[in-house]
N, C-alpha and C positions, 0 to 999 in steps of 0.2 A: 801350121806346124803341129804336129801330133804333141797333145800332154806330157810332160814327164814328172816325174816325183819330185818332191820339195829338194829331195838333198842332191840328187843331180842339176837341178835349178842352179844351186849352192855352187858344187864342184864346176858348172859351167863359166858362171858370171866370174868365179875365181880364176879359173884356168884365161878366158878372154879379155879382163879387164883385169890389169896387171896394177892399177892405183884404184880399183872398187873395191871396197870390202862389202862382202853380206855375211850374216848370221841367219839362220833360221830358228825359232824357238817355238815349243811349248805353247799353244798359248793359255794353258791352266798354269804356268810359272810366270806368266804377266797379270802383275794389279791396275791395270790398265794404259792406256799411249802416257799418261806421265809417268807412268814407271821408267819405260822404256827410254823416253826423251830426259830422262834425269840420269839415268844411266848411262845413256851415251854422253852428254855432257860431261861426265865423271871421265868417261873410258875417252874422249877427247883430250880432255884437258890433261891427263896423266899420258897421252900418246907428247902432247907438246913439250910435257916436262922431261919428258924418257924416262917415266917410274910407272910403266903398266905392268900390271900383276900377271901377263901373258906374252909371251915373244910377238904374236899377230892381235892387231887392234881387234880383231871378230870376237879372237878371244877371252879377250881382255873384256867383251862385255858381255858376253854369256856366265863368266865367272862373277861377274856385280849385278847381273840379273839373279847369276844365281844365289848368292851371297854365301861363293863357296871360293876356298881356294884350288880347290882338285879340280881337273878340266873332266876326269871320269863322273865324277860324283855331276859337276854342270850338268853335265851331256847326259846323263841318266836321268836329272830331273827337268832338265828347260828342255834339254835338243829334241828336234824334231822327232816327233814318232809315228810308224806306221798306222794310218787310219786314221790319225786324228789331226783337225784342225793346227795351221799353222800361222804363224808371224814371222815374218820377214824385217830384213833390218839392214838397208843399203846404204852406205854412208863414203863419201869422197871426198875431195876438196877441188876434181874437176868436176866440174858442171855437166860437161859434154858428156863425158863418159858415162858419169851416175844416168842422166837420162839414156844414155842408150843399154847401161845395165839393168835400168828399169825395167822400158819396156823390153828386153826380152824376155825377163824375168814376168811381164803380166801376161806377154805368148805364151809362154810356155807351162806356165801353170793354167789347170784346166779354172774354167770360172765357177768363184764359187760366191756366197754373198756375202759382201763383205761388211756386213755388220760391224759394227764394236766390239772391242772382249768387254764380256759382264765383268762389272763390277760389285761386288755384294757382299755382304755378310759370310754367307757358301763362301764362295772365293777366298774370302781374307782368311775365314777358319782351314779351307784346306790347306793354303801358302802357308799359311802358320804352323801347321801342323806337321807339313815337308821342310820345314826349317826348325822344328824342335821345338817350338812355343807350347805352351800349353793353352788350353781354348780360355781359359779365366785369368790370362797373362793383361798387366796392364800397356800392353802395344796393340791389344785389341779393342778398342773401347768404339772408334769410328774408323773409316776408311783414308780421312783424313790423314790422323797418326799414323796407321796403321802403313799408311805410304812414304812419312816421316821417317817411319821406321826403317822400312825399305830401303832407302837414298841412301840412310844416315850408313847402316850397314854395307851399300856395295860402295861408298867413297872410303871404308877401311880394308876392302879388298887389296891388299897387295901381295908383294911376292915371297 
């Protein structure tokens, strides 16, 4: 199957799996897989209670990654963007279906290496700085807090 772009990936797995959610982000707006895995437990948990901060669970967590309420502002800072590096974020409660959302979504995307997102100092100063912090702010001290920080802020995401 011929490549296609991350956000048609997106609009596909959506349009074909009708109980799969995906998000696509940024991945300079991720402080790494436990941001993301604490996020989605947030954007879970608030899916079972019925108080997510966005009509669709996707969105609901691109807006606590983001730690914005505007889905524009999200989507201008996490959403996928042309030329750069992406994250993926597939999440369901059918089994069957997530895996076959999966892999079409590892067809379909061209391969690339799939490294880790850096995690680092760089990193945490820029996130910081696209959230308004100041570089000599005390939530920047280590990467630890610094992700502290992160959670604590996308579980006061609401609507």
């Amino acid at each position: 199957m011929e490549s296609v772009t991350g956000t048609r990936v997106v609009e596909q797995i959506r349009y074909r799996f009708a109980n799969v959610y995906i998000q696509g982000f940024n991945t300079e707006a991720i402080f790494g897989l436990q941001h993301v895995v604490e996020a989605l437990k947030i954007t879970l948990e608030a899916l079972k209670r019925g108080i997510m901060a966005a009509n669709r669970p996707e969105l609901d967590l691109l807006l606590r990654i983001s730690c914005t309420t505007q889905i524009s502002k999200a989507i201008s800072y996490a959403g996928i963007k042309s030329g750069k590096c992406a994250c993926f974020v597939v999440f369901s409660k059918n089994k069957h279906d997530l895996l076959k959302a999966r892999n079409h979504a590892l067809q379909s995307l061209p391969e690339v290496d799939s490294a880790e997102i850096i995690v680092d100092a760089s990193t945490r100063n820029t996130i910081a700085t696209k959230l308004g912090l100041e570089a000599a702010s005390h939530y920047l001290p280590d990467d630890t807090e610094f992700l502290k920080y992160l959670i604590e802020r996308a579980a006061l995401i609401t609507k």
